[in-house]
C-alpha positions in Angstrom: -16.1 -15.8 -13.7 -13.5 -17.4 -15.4 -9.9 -15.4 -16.1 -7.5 -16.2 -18.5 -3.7 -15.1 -18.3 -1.8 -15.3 -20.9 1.7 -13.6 -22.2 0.4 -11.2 -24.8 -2.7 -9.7 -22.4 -2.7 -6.6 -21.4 -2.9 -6.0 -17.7 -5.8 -4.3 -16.5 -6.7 -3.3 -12.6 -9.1 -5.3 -11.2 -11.0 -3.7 -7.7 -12.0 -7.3 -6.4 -8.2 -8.5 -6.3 -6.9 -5.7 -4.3 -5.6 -6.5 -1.0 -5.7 -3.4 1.9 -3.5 -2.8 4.2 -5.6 -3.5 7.3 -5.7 -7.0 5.9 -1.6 -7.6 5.1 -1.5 -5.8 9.2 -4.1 -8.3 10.7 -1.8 -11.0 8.8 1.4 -9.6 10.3 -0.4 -9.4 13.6 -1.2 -13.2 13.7 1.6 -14.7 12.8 3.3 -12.3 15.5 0.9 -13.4 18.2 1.6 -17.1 17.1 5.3 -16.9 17.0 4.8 -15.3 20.5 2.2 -18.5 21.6 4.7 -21.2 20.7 7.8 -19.2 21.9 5.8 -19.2 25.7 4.1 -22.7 25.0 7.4 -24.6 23.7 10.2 -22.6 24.6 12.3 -25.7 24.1 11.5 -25.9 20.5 10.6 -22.8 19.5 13.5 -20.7 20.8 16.4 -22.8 18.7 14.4 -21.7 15.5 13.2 -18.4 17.0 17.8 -17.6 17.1 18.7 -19.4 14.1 16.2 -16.8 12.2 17.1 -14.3 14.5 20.8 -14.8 13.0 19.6 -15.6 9.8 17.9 -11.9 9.6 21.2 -10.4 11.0 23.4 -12.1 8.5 21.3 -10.4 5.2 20.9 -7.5 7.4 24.5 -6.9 7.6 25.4 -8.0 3.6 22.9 -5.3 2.9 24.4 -2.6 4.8 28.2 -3.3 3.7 26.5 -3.6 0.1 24.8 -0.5 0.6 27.9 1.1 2.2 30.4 -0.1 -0.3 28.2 1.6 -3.2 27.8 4.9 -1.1 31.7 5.3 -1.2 32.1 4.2 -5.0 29.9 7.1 -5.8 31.8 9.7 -3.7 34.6 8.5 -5.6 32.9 9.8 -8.9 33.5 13.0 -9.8 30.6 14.7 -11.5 30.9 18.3 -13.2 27.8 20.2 -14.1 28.1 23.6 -15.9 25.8 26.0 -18.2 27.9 25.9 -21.5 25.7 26.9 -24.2 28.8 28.1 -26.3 30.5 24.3 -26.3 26.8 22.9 -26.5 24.1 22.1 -29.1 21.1 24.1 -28.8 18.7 22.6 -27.0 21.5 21.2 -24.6 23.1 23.5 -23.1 24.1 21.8 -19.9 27.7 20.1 -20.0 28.6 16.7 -17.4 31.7 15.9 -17.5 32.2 12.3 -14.8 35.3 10.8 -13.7 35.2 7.8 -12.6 38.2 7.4 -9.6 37.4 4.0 -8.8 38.9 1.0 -9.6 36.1 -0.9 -11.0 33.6 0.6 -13.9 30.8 1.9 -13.9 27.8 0.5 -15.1 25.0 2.5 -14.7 23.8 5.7 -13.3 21.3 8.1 -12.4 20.4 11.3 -11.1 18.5 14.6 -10.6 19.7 18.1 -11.5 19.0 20.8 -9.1 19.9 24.7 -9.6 20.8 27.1 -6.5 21.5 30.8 -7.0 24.7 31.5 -5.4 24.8 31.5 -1.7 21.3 30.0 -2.2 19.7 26.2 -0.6 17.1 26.5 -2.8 16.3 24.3 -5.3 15.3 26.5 -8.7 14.8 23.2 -10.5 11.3 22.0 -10.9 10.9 18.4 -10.3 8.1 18.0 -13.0 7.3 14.6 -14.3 8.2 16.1 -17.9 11.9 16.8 -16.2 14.7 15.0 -18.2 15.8 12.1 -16.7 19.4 12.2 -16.5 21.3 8.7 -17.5 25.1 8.8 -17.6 27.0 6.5 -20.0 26.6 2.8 -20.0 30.2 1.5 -18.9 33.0 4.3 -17.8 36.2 1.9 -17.0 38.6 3.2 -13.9 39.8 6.0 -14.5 38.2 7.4 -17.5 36.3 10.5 -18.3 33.0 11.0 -20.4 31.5 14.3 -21.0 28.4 15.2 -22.9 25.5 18.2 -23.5 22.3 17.4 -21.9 19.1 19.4 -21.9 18.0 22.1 -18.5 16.1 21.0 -16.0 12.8 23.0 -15.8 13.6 26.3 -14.3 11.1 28.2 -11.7 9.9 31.0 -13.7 12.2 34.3 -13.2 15.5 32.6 -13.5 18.4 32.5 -15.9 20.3 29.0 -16.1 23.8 31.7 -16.4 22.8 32.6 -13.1 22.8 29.5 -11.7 25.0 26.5 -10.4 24.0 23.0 -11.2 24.7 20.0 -8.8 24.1 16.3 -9.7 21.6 15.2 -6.5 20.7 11.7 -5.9 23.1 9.9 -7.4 22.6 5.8 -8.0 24.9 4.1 -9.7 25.6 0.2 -10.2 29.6 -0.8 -10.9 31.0 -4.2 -12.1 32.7 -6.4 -9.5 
């Protein structure tokens, strides 16, 4: 059987190339159980390379947590208004963001869910549909600036009135210049 890959093809899923997982565990498990054989064999040898990838591991481990730490506290520096305004609205999108952006480098990008809670409610009245709009803010909000726009509602459980409700911004991600 002869395949041919080329640029323009259109990718199609082929059941004798799949991999399963029992396979990428017995992989995992070998190269465990020979790491393990040479580190009790040649310790002399083995252990020297076993702590420079030990510290090697720690290193990225550590840029990816202050990474991941550093973007956490840029986005709780964002401030992100929803509110039902179908009065300052177009139909169709009657939900109003307003974002501040109170950091000191832009924004680039970002992302995020809408949910709806009744007052004094933790329940989330927004159905998380794969038709749901996917809520995009704008593409570059320098320090310090606002941008406000009408999106459309979420899908609402059946029963409930979007005047009733207050809308949060949920899982936030966001990229910023450096």
């Amino acid at each position: 059987m002869q395949r041919r890959i080329g640029l323009a093809a259109p990718f199609r899923y082929d059941a004798s190339i799949r991999i399963h997982e029992s396979e990428d565990m017995l992989i995992g498990a070998v190269l465990i159980l020979t790491w393990l054989v040479l580190l009790l064999r040649y310790p002399a040898k083995a252990l020297p390379v076993s702590l420079a990838a030990a510290v090697g591991l720690g290193i990225v481990a550590a840029v990816v947590m202050w990474q991941d730490s550093r973007e956490t506290q840029r986005l709780e520096r964002l401030q992100l208004r929803l509110d039902f305004a179908p009065q300052q609205c177009p139909t169709g999108r009657p939900l109003l963001v307003l974002i501040d952006n109170g950091n000191n480098v832009a924004l680039t990008e970002l992302r995020w869910k809408v949910a709806a809670y009744a007052p004094g409610d933790t329940v989330n009245l927004a159905e998380d549909t794969y038709t749901a709009p996917r809520y995009r803010g704008p593409g570059e909000l320098l320090p310090g600036n606002q941008w406000q726009d009408c999106l459309p509602l979420p899908p609402l459980r059946p029963g409930y009135r979007p005047q009733t409700l207050n809308f949060r911004a949920e899982r936030l991600q966001g990229t910023f210049s450096d």
